[in-house]
C-alpha positions in Angstrom: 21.9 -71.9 47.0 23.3 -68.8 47.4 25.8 -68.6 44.7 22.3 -69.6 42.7 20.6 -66.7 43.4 23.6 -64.1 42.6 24.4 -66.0 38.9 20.6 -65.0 38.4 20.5 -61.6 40.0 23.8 -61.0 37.3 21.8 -62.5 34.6 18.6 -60.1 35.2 20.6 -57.3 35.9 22.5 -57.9 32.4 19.3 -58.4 30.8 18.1 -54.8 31.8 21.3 -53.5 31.1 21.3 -54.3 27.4 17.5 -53.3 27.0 17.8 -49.9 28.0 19.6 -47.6 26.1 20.7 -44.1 26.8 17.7 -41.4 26.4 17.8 -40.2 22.3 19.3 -42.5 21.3 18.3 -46.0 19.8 19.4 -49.9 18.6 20.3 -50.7 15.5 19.9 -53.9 13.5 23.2 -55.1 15.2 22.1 -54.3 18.2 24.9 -51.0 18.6 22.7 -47.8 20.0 23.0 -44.7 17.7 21.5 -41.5 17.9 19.6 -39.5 15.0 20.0 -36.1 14.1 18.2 -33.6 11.5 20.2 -30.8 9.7 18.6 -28.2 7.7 21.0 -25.8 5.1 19.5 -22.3 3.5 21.2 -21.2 0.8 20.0 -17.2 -1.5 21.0 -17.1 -4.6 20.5 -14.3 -7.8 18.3 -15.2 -10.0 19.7 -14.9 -13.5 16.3 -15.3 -15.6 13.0 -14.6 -15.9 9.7 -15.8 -17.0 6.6 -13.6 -17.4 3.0 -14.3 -19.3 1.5 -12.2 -21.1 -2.2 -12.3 -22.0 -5.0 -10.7 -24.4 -8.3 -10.7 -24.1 -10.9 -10.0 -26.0 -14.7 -9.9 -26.1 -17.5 -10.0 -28.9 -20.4 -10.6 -30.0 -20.1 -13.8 -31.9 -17.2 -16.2 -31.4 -15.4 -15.2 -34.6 -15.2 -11.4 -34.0 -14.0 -12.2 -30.6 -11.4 -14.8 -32.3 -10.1 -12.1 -35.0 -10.2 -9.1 -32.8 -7.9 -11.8 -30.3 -5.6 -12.3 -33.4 -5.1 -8.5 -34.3 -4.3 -7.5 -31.0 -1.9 -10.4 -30.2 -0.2 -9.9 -33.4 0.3 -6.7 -32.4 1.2 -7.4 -29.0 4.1 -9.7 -30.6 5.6 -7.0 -32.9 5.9 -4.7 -29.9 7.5 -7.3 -27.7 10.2 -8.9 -31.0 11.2 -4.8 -31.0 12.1 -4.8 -27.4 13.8 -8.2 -27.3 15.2 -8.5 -30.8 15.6 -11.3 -32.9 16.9 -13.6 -29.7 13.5 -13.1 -28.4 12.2 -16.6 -26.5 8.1 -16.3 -27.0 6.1 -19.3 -26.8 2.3 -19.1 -26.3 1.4 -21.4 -23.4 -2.2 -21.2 -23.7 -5.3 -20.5 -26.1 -9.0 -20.0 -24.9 -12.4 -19.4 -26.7 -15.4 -19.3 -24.6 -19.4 -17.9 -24.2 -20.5 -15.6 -21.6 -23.6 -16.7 -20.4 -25.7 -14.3 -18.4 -29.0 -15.7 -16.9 -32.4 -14.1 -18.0 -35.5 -15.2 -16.5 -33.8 -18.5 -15.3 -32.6 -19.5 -18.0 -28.7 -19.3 -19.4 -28.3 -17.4 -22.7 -25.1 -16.4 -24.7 -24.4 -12.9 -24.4 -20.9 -13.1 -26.2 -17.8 -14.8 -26.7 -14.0 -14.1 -24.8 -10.9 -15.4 -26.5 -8.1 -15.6 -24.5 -4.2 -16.2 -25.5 -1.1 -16.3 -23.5 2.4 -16.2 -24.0 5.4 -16.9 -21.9 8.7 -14.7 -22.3 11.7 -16.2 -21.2 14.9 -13.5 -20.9 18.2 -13.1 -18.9 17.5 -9.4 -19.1 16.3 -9.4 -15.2 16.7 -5.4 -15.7 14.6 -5.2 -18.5 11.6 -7.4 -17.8 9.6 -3.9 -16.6 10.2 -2.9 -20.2 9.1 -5.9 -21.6 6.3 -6.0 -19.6 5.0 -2.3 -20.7 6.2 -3.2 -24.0 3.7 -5.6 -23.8 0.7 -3.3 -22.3 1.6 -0.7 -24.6 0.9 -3.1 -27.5 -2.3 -4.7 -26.6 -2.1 -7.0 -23.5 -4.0 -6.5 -20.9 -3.3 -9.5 -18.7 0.1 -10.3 -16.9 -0.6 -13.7 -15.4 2.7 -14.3 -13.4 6.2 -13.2 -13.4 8.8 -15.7 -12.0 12.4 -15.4 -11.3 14.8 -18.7 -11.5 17.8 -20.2 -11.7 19.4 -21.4 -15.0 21.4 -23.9 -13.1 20.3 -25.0 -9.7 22.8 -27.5 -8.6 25.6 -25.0 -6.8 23.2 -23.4 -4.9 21.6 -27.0 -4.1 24.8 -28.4 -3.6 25.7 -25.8 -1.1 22.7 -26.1 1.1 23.0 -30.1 1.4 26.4 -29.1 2.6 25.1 -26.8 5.3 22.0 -29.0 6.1 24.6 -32.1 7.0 27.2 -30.2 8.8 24.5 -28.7 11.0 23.0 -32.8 11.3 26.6 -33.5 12.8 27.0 -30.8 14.9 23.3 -31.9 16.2 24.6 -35.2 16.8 27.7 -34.5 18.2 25.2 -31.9 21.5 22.7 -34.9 21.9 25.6 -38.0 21.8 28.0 -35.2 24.4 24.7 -34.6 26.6 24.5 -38.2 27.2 28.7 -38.7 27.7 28.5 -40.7 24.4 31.1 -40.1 21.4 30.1 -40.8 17.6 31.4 -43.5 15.8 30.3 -44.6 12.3 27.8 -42.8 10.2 25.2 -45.7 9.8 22.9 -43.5 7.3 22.7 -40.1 6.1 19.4 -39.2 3.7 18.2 -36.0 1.9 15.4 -34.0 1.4 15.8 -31.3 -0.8 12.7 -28.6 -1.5 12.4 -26.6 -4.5 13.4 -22.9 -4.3 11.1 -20.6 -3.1 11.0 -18.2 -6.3 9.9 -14.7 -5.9 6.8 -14.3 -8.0 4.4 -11.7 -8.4 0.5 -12.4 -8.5 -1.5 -12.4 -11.4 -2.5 -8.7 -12.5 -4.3 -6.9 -15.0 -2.3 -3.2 -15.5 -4.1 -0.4 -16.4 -2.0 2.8 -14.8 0.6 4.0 -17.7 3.3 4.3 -14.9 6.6 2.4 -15.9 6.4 -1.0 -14.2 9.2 -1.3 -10.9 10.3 -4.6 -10.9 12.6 -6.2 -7.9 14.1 -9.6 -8.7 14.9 -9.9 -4.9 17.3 -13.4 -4.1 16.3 -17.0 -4.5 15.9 -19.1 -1.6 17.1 -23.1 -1.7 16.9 -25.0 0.7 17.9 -28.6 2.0 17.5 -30.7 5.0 19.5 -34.2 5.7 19.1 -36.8 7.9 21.9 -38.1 10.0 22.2 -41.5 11.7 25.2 -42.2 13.6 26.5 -44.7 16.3 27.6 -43.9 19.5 30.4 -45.8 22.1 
């Protein structure tokens, strides 16, 4: 009777044994306990290129003036930016707008004019020279700068780099939590990614009206990564 009661006191005691597991970490599908651990990897890089829009507009009385005095001055505006940039120059226009004002009398909505709008993007490796470009721009008619980015040509090194960082830190996470716990890592069971898109510096859309030459700071790219690490423990 008694050698009864201590093969089911091993059996319950067993039982408990391989139900709990050690704090942080969990079972897997085979039933081995592993422990998780997040990494995250920052990585600044120099930008090496530059986008900036560039807009005119115009108002009129009637919808063609407003279209034709919008032609003259973006023509214009082009000329003045092809002389800064040369014949390399990358100018695409990104946008094209003709609308009414309406202006309430007595209740009711009336027209009261027309704006035409056009934008172009500028795309240069010139990260020096964009403040030229950009009072080029003014000087010849445009009286909207809409956004100035800087990127990266090529992404991948700097992305590269900070998935390297973001799983060495996940290891080195893994390795305090499985130690704490009097563990050792074994085999990595899974390892997943999670990369954001770099933070570019940009500046806020503007409308310039000083005739100061424009300071421009490209500053440094920031990419970052962060990795998911699942490994077993003994």
């Amino acid at each position: 009777m008694k050698s009864n009661r201590l093969g089911l006191a091993m059996i319950l005691v067993s039982g408990f044994a391989g139900a709990q597991g050690p704090v942080g970490a969990q079972a897997s599908t085979a039933g081995a306990a592993s422990v998780r651990a997040v990494g995250d990897g920052v990585v600044y890089a120099k930008p090496d290129e530059a986008k900036v829009d560039i807009g005119v507009v115009t108002d009129a009385p009637t919808a063609q003036a407003a279209g034709a005095q919008n032609a003259a001055q973006t023509q214009a505006v082009l000329k003045r930016l092809h002389s800064v940039l040369g014949s390399k120059a990358d100018i695409r226009t990104i946008s094209y707008s003709l609308n009414p004002n309406y202006r309430s009398v007595g209740g009711k909505a009336s027209i009261q004019g027309y704006s035409a709008s056009n934008t172009v993007e500028i795309t240069s490796d010139d990260l020096a020279g964009i403040g030229k470009v950009v009072d080029a721009a003014t000087e010849g008619g445009a009286n909207q700068i809409q956004r100035l980015q800087f990127l990266l040509k090529d992404e991948k090194p700097a992305r590269t780099e900070a998935l390297r960082k973001a799983a060495q830190e996940a290891r080195s996470n893994a390795e305090a939590m499985a130690a704490a716990l009097g563990l050792k890592l074994g085999r990595v069971l899974s390892l997943e990614q999670s990369t954001s898109q770099p933070v570019e510096p940009m500046m806020n859309a503007f409308t310039r009206i000083n005739t100061a030459a424009t300071p421009i700071e490209t500053g440094a790219i920031e990419v970052r990564a962060s990795v998911t690490l699942t490994v077993a423990v003994e």
